[in-house]
C-alpha positions in Angstrom: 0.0 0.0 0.0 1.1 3.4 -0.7 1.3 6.1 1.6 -1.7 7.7 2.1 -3.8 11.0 3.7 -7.4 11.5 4.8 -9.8 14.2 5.8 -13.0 14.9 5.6 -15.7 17.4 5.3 -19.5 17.3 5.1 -19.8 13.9 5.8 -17.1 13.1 2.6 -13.9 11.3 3.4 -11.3 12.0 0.9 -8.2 9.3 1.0 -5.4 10.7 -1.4 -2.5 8.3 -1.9 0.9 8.9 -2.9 1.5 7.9 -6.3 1.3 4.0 -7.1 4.2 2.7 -9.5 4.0 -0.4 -11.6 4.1 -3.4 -9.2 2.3 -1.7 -6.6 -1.4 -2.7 -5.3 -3.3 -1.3 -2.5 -5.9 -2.9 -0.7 -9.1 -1.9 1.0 -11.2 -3.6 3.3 -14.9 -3.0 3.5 -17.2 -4.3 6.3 -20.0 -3.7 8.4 -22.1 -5.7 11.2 -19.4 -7.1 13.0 -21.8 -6.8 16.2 -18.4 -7.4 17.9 -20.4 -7.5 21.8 -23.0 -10.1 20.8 -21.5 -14.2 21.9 -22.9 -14.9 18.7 -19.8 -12.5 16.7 -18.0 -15.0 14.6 -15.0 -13.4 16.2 -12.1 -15.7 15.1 -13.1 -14.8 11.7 -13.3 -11.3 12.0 -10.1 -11.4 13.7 -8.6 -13.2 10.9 -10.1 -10.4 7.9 -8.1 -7.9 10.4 -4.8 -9.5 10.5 -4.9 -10.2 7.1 -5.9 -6.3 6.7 -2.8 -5.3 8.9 -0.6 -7.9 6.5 -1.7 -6.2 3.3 -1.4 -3.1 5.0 -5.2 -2.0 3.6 -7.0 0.5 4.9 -10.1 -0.4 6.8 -13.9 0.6 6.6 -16.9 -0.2 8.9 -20.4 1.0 7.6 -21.8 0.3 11.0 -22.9 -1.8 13.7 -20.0 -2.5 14.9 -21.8 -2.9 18.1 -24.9 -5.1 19.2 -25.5 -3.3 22.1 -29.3 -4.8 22.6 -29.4 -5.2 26.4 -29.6 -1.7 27.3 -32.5 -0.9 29.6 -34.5 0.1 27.1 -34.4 -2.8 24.5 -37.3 -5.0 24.7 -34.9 -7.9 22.9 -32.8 -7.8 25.9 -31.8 -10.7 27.5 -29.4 -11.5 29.6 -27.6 -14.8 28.2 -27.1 -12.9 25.2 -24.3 -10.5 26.9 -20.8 -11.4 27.1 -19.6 -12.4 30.3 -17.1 -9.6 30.5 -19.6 -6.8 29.9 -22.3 -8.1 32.6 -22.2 -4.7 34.8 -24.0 -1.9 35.4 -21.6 0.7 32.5 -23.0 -1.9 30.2 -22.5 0.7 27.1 -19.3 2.1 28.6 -17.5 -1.8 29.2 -18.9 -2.9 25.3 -16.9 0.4 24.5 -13.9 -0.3 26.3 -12.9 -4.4 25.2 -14.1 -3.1 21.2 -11.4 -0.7 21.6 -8.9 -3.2 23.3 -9.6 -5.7 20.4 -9.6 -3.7 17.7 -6.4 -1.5 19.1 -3.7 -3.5 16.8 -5.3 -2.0 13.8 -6.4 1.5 14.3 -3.4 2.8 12.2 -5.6 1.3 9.5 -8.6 1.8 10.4 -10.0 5.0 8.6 -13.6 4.9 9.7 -16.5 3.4 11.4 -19.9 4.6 10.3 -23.1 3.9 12.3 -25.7 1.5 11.9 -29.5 1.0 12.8 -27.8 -0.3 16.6 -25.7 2.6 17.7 -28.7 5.1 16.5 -31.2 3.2 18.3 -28.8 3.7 21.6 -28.3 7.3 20.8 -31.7 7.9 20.2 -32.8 6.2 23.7 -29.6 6.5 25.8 -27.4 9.8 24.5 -24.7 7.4 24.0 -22.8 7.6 21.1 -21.0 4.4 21.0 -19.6 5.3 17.5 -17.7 8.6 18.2 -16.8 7.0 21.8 -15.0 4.0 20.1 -13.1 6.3 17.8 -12.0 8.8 21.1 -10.3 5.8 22.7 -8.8 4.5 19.9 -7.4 7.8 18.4 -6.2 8.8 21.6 -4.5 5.2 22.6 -2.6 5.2 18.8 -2.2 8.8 17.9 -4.8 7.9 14.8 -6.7 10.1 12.8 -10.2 7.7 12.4 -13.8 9.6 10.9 -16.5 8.9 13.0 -18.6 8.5 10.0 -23.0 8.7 9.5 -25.2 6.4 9.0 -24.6 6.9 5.2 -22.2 9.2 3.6 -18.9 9.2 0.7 -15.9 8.4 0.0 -13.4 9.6 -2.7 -10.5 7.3 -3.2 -8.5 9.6 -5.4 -4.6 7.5 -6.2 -2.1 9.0 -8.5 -0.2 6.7 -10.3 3.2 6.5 -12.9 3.8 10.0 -10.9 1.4 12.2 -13.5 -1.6 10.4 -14.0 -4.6 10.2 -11.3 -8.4 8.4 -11.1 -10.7 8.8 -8.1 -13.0 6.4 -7.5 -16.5 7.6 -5.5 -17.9 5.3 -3.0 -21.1 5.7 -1.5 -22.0 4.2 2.1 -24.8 3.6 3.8 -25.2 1.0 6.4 -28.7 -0.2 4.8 -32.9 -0.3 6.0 -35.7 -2.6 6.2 -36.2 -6.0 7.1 -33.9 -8.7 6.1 -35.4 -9.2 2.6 -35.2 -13.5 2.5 -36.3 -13.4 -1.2 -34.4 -11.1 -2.7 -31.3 -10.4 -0.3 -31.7 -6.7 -0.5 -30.7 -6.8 -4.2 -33.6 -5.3 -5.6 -32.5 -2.0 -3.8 -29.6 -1.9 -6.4 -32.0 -0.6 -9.0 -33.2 2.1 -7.2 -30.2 3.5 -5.6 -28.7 2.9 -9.5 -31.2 5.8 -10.0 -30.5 8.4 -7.2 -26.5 7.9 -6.8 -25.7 8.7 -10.3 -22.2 9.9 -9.6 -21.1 6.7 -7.3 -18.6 4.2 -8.5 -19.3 1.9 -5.9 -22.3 1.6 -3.6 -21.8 0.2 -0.8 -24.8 -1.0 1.7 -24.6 -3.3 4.8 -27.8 -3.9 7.6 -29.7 -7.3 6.3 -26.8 -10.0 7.2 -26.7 -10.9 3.3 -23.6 -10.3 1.2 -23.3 -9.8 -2.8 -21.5 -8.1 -5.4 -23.2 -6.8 -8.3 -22.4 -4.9 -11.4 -24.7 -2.9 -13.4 -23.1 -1.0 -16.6 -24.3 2.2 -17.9 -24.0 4.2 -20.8 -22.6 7.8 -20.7 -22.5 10.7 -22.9 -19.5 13.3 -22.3 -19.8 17.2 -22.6 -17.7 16.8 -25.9 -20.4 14.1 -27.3 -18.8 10.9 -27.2 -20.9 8.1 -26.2 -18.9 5.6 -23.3 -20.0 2.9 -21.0 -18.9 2.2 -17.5 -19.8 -0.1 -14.5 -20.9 0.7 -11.0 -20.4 -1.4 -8.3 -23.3 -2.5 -5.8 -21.4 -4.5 -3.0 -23.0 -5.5 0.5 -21.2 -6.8 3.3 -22.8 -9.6 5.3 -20.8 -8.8 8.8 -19.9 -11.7 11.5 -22.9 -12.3 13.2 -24.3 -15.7 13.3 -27.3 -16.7 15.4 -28.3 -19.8 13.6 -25.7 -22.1 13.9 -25.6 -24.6 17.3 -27.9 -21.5 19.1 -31.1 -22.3 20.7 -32.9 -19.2 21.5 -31.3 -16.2 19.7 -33.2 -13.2 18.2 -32.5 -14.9 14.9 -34.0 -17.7 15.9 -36.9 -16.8 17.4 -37.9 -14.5 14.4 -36.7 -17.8 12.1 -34.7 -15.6 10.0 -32.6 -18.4 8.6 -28.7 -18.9 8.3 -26.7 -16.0 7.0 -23.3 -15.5 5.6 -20.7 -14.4 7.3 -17.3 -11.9 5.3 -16.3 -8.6 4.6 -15.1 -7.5 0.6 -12.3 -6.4 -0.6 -11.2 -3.5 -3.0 -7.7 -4.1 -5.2 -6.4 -1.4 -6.7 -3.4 -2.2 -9.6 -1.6 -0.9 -12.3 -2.0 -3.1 -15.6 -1.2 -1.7 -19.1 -0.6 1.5 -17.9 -3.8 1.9 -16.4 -5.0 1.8 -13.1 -7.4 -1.2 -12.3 -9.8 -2.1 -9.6 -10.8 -5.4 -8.6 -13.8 -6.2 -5.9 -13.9 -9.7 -4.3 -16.3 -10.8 -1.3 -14.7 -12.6 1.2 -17.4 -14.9 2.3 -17.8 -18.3 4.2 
């Protein structure tokens, strides 16, 4: 990975990398619903996307729920054989904070952000906690990091320079994702209409229902000059590491019979190849 700067502004985080040279490839890691607190977090495989992330030296992006955080005093899902034995206590939001930070410690230096999903809204709405921005506090100030506290949806412009004059950003929309869990379609039916309001995204990127795809949809373009071109936009979603199906007896999965769902993150390649700069998008799924 090349060296790289980010900032951002408006709810738009702009990555700028130092120029990429033939040979080169940087990596990016995109995922969401890790719901790190819940016993149910398929931890060892998290744990294993991160090291790998830190071994590729990617940067790293969470479009939200990061936390579970359902057995605040005012969830009526709460229960509590579904809270890790180390967070039974009475800061229950402050000690889910405090061990996310620990774990997730060894890779906040590639960490660039961690949006918010339906989970930590729910607490801020109900508690004034923001676990997000909390979470980002203590691991900026434990590493000497510079992580975004992202939204629940927002951008990103990946803008690399490459063979020291040329550039290409790509524009990456977020949003950690709505509505129910979609068993028929897997949320993909969403791609067509987000196709028709995010005109100017390269990738769109959605999280929430547990389900995880990668889609491409080409369009066709016409230039201020007239010439007629055709491009692709991306559609990924990330699946996170939640499983409440497999050898669990009374889960909120199971109770609602929501079936078995994946479990992965996705991956973003950027490479040089005929003196052009490529992109490659593979979901990491088991």
């Amino acid at each position: 990975m090349t060296n790289w700067t980010a900032k951002t502004s408006q709810n738009v985080t702009t990555v700028r990398f130092e120029s990429m040279a033939a040979g080169d490839v940087t990596w990016v890691l995109l995922r969401s619903d890790a719901h790190h607190d819940s016993p149910y977090c398929n931890r060892k495989l998290e744990r294993q996307h991160l090291e790998l992330a830190k071994e590729r030296n990617a940067l790293i992006f969470d479009a939200g729920d990061t936390f579970d955080a359902m057995q605040g005093k005012f969830d009526p899902r709460r229960t509590m054989e579904d809270v890790r034995e180390e967070d039974r206590c009475a800061d229950y939001y402050g000690s889910i904070v405090t061990h996310a930070a620990e774990n997730y410690l060894p890779f906040a230096k590639n960490w660039v952000m961690f949006g918010k999903g339906n989970h930590e809204t729910a607490v801020l709405d109900k508690a004034n906690t923001d676990l997000i921005s909390n979470l980002v506090y203590r691991l900026n100030s434990e590493s000497g990091s510079n992580i975004v506290a992202g939204g629940y949806g927002g951008w990103v412009r990946l803008m690399l320079k490459f063979n020291s004059t040329k550039a290409k950003t790509y524009r990456m929309k977020y949003h950690h994702g709505s509505g129910g869990s979609a068993p028929v379609t897997r949320g993909a039916i969403q791609t067509n209409r987000q196709a028709v309001f995010e005109p100017d995204a390269d990738i769109v990127w959605n999280g929430h229902n547990h389900q995880g795809y990668t889609i491409p949809i080409a369009r066709e373009r016409l230039s201020r000059t007239g010439k007629v071109s055709t491009d692709i936009v991306w559609f990924i979603r990330t699946p996170g590491y939640k499983d409440e199906w497999t050898n669990v007896d009374n889960s909120y999965g199971v109770r609602m019979n929501s079936g078995p769902t994946p479990q992965g993150c996705a991956w973003l390649k950027f490479y040089i190849q005929s003196d052009q700069l490529k992109m490659s998008i593979t979901s990491d799924i088991e």
